[in-house]
N, C-alpha and C positions, 0 to 999 in steps of 0.2 A: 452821425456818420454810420451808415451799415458797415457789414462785413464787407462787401463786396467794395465799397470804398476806400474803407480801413488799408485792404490790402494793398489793393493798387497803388495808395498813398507812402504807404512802407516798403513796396516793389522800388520806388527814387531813389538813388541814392542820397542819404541825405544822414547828418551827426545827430546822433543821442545825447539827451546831457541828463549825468547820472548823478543821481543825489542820495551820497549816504551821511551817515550820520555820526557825528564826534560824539567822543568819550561824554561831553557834559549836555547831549543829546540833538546841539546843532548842527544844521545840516548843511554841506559841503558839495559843490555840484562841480561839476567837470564835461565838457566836451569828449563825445567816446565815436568810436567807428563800433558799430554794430550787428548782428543778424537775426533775423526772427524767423523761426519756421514754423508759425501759427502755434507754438504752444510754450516756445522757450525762447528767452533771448539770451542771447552770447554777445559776451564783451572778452578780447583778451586782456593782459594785462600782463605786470612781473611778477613774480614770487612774491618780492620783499615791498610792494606797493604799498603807499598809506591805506591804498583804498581795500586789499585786500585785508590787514590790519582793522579798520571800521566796519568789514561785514563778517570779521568773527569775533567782533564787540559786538555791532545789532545788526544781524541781519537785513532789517529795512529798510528798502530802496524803493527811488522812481527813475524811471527810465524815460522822458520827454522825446519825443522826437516833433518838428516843427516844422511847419511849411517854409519855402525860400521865400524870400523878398519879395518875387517879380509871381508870388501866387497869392489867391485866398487864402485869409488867417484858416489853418487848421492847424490840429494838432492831435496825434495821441502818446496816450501816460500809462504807463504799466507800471501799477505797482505790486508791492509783492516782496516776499523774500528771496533772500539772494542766494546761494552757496558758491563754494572755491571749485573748481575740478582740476587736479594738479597736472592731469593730463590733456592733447589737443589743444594746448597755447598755439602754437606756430600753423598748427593745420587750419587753426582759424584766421593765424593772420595771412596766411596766403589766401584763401578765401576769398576777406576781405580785402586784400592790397589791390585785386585784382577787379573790384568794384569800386573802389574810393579812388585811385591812383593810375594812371597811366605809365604802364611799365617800360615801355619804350625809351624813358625819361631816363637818364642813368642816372642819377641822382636816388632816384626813386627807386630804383632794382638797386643802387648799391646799400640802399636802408633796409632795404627787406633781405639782401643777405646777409648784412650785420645781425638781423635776427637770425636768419637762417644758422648761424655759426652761434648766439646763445640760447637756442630753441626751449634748451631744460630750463632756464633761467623762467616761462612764461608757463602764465596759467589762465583758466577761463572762467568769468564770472557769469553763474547760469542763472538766470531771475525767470521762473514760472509765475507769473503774473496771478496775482489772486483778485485785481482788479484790473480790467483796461476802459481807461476812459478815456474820450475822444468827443472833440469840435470841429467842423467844417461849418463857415462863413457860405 
């Protein structure tokens, strides 16, 4: 997959699943909403998250993102270390809500203002990829 594929493929909407890594070095993956802006990826999360607990035990992460169903197998993987940024939780999730979710939905706007109202409670995990590797079919 070139670049010019890469992007276009990560321009979809579409879930990361992130794998970090337990205390006794196994790895733990999770479904995440996403953002890349060609050099960093952003994941929000909570403060008190398991997950943010396992990336300042080890830093290293992979970030999967995978084609849908009704496409060609591809896929790409950024790995990489992670860090915490205790600020821009909330700015990311509107962001994102606004790509994953249809706001219209009141269901949907009343979840994101349930964040909106614990904003300090989130933070963002930034992963600068020190590998990205990728498959298109």
């Amino acid at each position: 997959m070139n670049d010019e594929v890469r992007e276009k493929f990560l321009a979809k909407t579409r879930y990361g699943y992130l794998t970090t890594l337990r205390r006794d070095g196994s790895p733990l993956t999770v479904p995440v909403w996403f953002e890349w802006d060609g050099e960093v990826v952003r994941i929000f999360t909570g403060k008190a998250s398991s997950k943010v607990t396992r990336i300042h035990n080890d830093p290293r992460v992979t970030l999967l993102v995978a084609n849908h169903l009704d496409e060609h197998e591809a896929w790409v993987a950024f790995d990489g270390p992670a860090t915490i940024e205790l600020e821009g939780g909330f700015e990311l999730v509107e962001r994102l809500a606004h790509r994953y979710w249809d706001l219209s939905d009141p269901e949907h706007k009343a979840t994101l203002e349930g964040w909106r109202a614990k904003a300090d409670t989130l933070c963002v995990i930034a992963l600068r990829p020190e590998r990205v590797r990728t498959y298109a079919e």
